[in-house]
Steps between C-alpha positions, in 0.01 A plus 500: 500500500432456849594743813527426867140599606648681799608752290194681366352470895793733567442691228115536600624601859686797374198564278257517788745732673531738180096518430459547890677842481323568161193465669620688818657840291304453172823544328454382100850534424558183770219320309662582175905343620248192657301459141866525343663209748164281360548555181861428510408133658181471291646571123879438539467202741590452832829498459502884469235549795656758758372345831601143306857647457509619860338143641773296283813716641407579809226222643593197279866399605356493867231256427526103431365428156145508429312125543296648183547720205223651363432554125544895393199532308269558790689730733613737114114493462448629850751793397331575195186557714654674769674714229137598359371600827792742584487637150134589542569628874749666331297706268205518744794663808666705226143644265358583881249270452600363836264266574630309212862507647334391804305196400718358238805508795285341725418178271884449389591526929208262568643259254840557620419485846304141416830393390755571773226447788325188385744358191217540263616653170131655366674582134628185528175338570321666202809413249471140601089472450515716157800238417253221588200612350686575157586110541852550534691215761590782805795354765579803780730282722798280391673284781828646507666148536833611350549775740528735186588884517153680479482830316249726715 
């Protein structure tokens, strides 16, 4: 399946805005509804992401279609990462082991703030060079010649 890659940069803007305050009030129970919107796009697909839901009825219909799709792979990856950093900020924020809260929430809003500042999806990175070395062919961008509907 592919997605129009604009949506998970919207989605990493709202998730640079959400770790932000985390980091700002310390509040776990924000990094716990942030690890749950991850794991929704990282283990049911990006079809049931929040900020992907918001982006598709809200951004999408004022945008011209996408000149590329990219493959959903990557950017579910990316998720599944992000998902394991706010679960261990999570426990870290929550246990009062704060430190832990604090470090793990800065990685996943360095990563998400690579994305929306400088288009450069670290998860997706790493899925695409663990795809590779495995030996497994690894396409990220499709031409989106038919001027398909995009799911993301």
């Amino acid at each position: 399946m592919y997605v129009d890659p604009r949506g998970p940069r919207f989605g990493a803007a709202v998730t640079t805005a959400v770790l932000a305050v985390v980091l700002l009030i310390g509040n776990g129970w924000l990094l716990a509804a942030q690890a749950l919107v991850f794991a929704l796009g990282a283990f049911g697909g990006l079809r049931f992401a929040p900020y992907g839901l918001v982006f598709r009825a809200l951004v999408r219909p004022r945008l011209a279609a996408p000149e590329q799709l990219e493959a959903e792979a990557p950017p579910r990856f990316a998720q599944g990462v992000g998902f394991a950093f706010a679960l261990a900020g999570t426990v870290g924020y929550l246990t009062g082991i704060t430190a832990l809260g604090i470090v793990a929430t800065a990685f996943a809003l360095g990563a998400a703030f690579l994305n929306v500042a400088f288009d450069f999806c670290l998860g997706c990175e790493v899925h695409l060079r663990l795809t590779r070395l495995l030996g497994r062919p690894a396409i990220r961008y499709v031409t989106n010649n038919r001027r398909r509907e995009a799911h993301a």
